[in-house]
N, C-alpha and C positions, 0 to 999 in steps of 0.2 A: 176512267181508264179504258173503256170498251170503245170509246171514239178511238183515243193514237192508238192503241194494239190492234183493233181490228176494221175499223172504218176506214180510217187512215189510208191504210196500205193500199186494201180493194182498191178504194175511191180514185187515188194518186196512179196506182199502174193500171185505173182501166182509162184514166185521162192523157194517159201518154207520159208517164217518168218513167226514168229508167232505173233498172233493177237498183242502180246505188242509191240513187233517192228513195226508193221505198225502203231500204235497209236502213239510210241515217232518218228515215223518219218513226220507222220503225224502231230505234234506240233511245229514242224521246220517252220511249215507258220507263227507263232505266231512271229518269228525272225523281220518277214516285222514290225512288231511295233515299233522293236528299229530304223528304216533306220531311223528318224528325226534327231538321235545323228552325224548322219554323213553328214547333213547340214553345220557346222560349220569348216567341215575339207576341203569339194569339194570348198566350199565360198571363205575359206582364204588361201589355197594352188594353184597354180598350174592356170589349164582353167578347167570349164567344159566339153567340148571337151574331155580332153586329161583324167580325169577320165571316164567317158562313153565308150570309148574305149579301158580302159584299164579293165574296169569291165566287160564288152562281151567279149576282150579276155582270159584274165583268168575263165570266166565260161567257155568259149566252152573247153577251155585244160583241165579241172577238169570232163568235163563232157563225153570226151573221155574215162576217165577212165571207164564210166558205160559200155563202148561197149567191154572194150579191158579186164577189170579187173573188175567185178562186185561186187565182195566181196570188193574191194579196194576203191568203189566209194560213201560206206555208209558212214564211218568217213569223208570224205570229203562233205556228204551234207551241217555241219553247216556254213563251207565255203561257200558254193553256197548259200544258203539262204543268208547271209549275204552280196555276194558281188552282189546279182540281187536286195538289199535294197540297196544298194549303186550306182547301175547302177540304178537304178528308181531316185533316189533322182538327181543326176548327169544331167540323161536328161530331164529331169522336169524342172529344176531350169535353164537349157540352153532354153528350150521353153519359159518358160517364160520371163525370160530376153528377150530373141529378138525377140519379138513379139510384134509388132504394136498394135495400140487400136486397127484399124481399123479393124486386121484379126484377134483380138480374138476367136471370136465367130467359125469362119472357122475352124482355130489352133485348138481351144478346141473339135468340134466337132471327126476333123480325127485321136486325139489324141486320145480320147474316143475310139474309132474305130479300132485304129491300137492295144491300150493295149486288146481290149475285142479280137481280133483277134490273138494277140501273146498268150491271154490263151488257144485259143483254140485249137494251133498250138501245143502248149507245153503240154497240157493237154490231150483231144478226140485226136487229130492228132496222136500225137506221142504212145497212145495205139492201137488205129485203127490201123499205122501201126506196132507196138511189134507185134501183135496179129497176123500177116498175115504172116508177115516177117522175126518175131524175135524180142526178147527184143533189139537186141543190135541193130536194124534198129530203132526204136525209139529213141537208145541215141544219134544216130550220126545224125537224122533228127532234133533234138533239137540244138546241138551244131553245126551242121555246120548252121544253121539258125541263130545263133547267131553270127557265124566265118564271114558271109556275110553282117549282120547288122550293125558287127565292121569297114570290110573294106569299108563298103559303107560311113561309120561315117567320114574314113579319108580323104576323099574328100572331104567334107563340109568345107565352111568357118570359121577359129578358128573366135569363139567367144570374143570381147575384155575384154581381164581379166579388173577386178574390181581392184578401188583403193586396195592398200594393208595400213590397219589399223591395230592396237593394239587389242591385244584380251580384253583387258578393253572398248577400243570403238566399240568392234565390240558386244559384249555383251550389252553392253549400248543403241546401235542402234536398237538390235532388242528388247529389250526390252523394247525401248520407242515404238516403231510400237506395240509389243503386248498389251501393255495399250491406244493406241489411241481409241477416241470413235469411228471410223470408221472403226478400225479392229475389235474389237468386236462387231459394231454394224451390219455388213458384216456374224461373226461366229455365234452369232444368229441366223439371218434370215436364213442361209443356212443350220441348223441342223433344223431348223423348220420346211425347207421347205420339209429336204429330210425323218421327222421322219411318216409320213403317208405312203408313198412307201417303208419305211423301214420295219415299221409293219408290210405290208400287204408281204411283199418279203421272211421274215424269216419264212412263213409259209408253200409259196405255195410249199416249197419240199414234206411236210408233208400233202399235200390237196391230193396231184396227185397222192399218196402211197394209202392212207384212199378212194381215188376215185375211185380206181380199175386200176389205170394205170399199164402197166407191164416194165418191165425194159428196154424193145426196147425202148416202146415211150417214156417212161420216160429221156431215151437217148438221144433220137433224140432232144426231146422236149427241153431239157438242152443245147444239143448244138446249136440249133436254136435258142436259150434266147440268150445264151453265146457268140454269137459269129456274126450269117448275120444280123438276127432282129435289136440286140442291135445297131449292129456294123451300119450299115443303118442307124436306128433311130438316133445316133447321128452325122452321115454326114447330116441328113435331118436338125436333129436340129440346127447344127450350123450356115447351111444356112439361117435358119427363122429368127434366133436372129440376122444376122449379118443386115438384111434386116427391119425386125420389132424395133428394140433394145432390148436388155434385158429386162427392164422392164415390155414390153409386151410380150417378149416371154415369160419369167418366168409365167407368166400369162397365158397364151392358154394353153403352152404346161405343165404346172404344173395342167392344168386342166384336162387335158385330162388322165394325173398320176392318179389322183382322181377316174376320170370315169372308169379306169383299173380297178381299183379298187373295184370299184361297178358293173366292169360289171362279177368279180367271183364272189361276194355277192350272185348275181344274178344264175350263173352258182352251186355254191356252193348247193344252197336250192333243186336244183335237176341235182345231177350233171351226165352228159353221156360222155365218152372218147372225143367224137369229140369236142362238148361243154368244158371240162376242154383244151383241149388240144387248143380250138380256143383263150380259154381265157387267155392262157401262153404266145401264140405268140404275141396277143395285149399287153400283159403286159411285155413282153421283145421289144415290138417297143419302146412303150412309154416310156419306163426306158430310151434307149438314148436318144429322143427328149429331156427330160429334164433335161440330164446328163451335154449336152452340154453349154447351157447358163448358167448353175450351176458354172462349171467347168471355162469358160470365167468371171465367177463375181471373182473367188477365184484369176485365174489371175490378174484380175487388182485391187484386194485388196496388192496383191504384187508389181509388177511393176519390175524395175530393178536393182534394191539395195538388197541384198542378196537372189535372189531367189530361190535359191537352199533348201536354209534354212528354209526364211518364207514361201513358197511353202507348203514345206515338215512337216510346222506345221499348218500350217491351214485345211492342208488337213487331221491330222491326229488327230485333235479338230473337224474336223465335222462328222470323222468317230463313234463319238460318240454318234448321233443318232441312228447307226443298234446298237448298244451294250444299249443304252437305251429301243428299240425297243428287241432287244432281251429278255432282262430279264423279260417283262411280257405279248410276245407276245404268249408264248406256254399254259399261265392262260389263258391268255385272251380267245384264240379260244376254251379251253376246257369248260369252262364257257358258253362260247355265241352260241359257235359250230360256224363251219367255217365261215358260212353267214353272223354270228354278230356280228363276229370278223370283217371279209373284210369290211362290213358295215360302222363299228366303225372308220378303219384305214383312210374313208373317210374325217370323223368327226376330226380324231387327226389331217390330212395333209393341212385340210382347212386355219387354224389360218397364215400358213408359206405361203401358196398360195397367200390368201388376201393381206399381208405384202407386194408383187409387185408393189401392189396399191401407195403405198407409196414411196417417193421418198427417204426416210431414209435411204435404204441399199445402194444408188445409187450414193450417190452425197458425188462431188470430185473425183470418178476413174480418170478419166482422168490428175488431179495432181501427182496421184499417178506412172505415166510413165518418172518419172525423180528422181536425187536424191533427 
């Protein structure tokens, strides 16, 4: 996704489109919303495996086109959006299926870790290098990265396909899992947990603007969020949860989200570049620390019964808090000003923090790892 979100756009308005073309090409991220539709096909056709591999290679040939044929590789973006929603869903639902309880937390962390890494590869990386080298050294740095993540794919052990069922019982399946009280008691808590870090996340692009940052650090600072910090944070994270359990992790390190959070409250009331900028890097550790045992709960709300599928909806029912958090996170700060806003985001992320306490989102995972 770090190609159309952020390669894209550069690439396209330093080669001469105009503002609306980089806009409708910029809305081609919007595509990643549909990848859940394509649960139901990787599930009941085929192995995961053998779609993952097949979806890295067809992007890296489609993406050749941007080096060899530039004009020719626009009408092919809605392809590539669509087949890196299908390559997401594909190796997802292969992680989670063969994933022990025991290494959830591990799994969830480096996966965290390897996707914050692959945007930033695809994203900063791949302008860094257009910028030095050449656009078309950015497209063949994306695609041959993807050429080598397919052939590494074909050496792994196939994963063992799933019963094959009726699309009457395969539907029936997953929608008795969507009605259990444990998967929605599971979808709750995890939009609760993550709508306080959501709040305060959809702002700080707009704090660092309003703070005087300038577009270096503001760079820098983005890809430091986007990519070591996060990426760190959640190999850190997964190790705490794997060793504390979830429950407590969800707890320290859900706390420590919080404290991010107050501590730009803090920085915001008087803010100075080192100070905004000290308080990005904390708040891009802490987003992994608590990305990971998040990430490990959604896991074993799944298990190994179509995970490709329910994976690919639970994760995209929890992506509901930034888009709840969105709609009136831009009132909110204008209203309170930055500080009351961060402040506030404390208040809203506490109710989903606490809930750890409780053993309600927790009990039963471990049934959940069979059919």
């Amino acid at each position: 996704m770090g190609l159309v979100s952020e390669f894209v756009p550069v690439w396209a308005r330093s080669e001469g489109a105009s503002q609306a073309t980089v806009g409708a090409l910029g809305s081609l991220v919007g595509l990643w919303s549909f990848k859940v539709l394509f649960g139901p096909l990787v599930d009941g056709f085929s192995t995961l495996k053998r779609w993952t591999v097949l979806a890295l290679f067809a992007l890296s040939g489609l993406l050749v086109f941007g080096a060899l044929a530039p004009s020719a590789v626009i009408p092919a973006l809605v392809v590539v959006a669509l087949l890196g929603g299908l390559q997401d869903v594909a190796l997802d639902g292969w992680i989670v299926g063969a994933t022990p309880p025991s290494l959830r937390a591990r799994v969830a962390g480096v996966r965290v870790a390897a996707y914050r890494s692959a945007m930033a590869l695809g994203g900063g990386g791949a302008i860094a290098l257009g910028g030095r080298l050449g656009w078309e050294a950015g497209w063949w740095l994306v695609a041959g990265g993807l050429l080598l993540v397919g052939v590494i794919i074909t050496t792994l052990d196939e994963p063992v396909p799933a019963e094959r069922v009726t699309a009457k019982r395969f539907f029936g399946d997953l929608l008795a899992w969507c009605l259990e009280p444990r998967t929605l008691a599971i979808l709750v808590f995890c939009i609760l947990f993550k709508l306080g870090d959501a709040a305060a996340a959809t702002m700080t692009r707009s704090f660092w603007v309003d703070a005087g940052l300038d577009t270096d650090q503001i760079g820098l600072l983005g890809a430091l969020g986007g990519s070591a910090l996060t990426a760190l944070g959640a190999v850190l994270g997964g190790e705490i949860a794997s060793r504390m359990g979830l429950p407590r992790a969800l707890l320290a390190l859900g706390t420590l989200q919080l404290l991010s959070n107050g501590l730009y409250a803090i920085v915001a009331a008087a803010p100075s570049t080192w100070a905004v900028m000290g308080a990005g890097a904390i708040e891009a550790l802490t987003a992994g620390l608590g990305s990971a045992p998040l990430v490990a709960l959604l896991m074993g709300s799944v298990g190994s019964v179509q995970p490709a599928t329910r994976f690919a909806a639970i994760s995209a029912a929890v992506g509901i808090s930034r888009a709840l958090a969105s709609l009136v996170s831009g009132y909110g700060a204008s209203e309170l000003g930055y500080a009351g806003w961060f402040a506030l985001t404390m208040a809203i992320g506490l109710p989903g923090v606490l809930l750890s306490l409780s053993p309600w989102p927790f009990r039963g995972l471990e049934a959940r790892d069979g059919p």
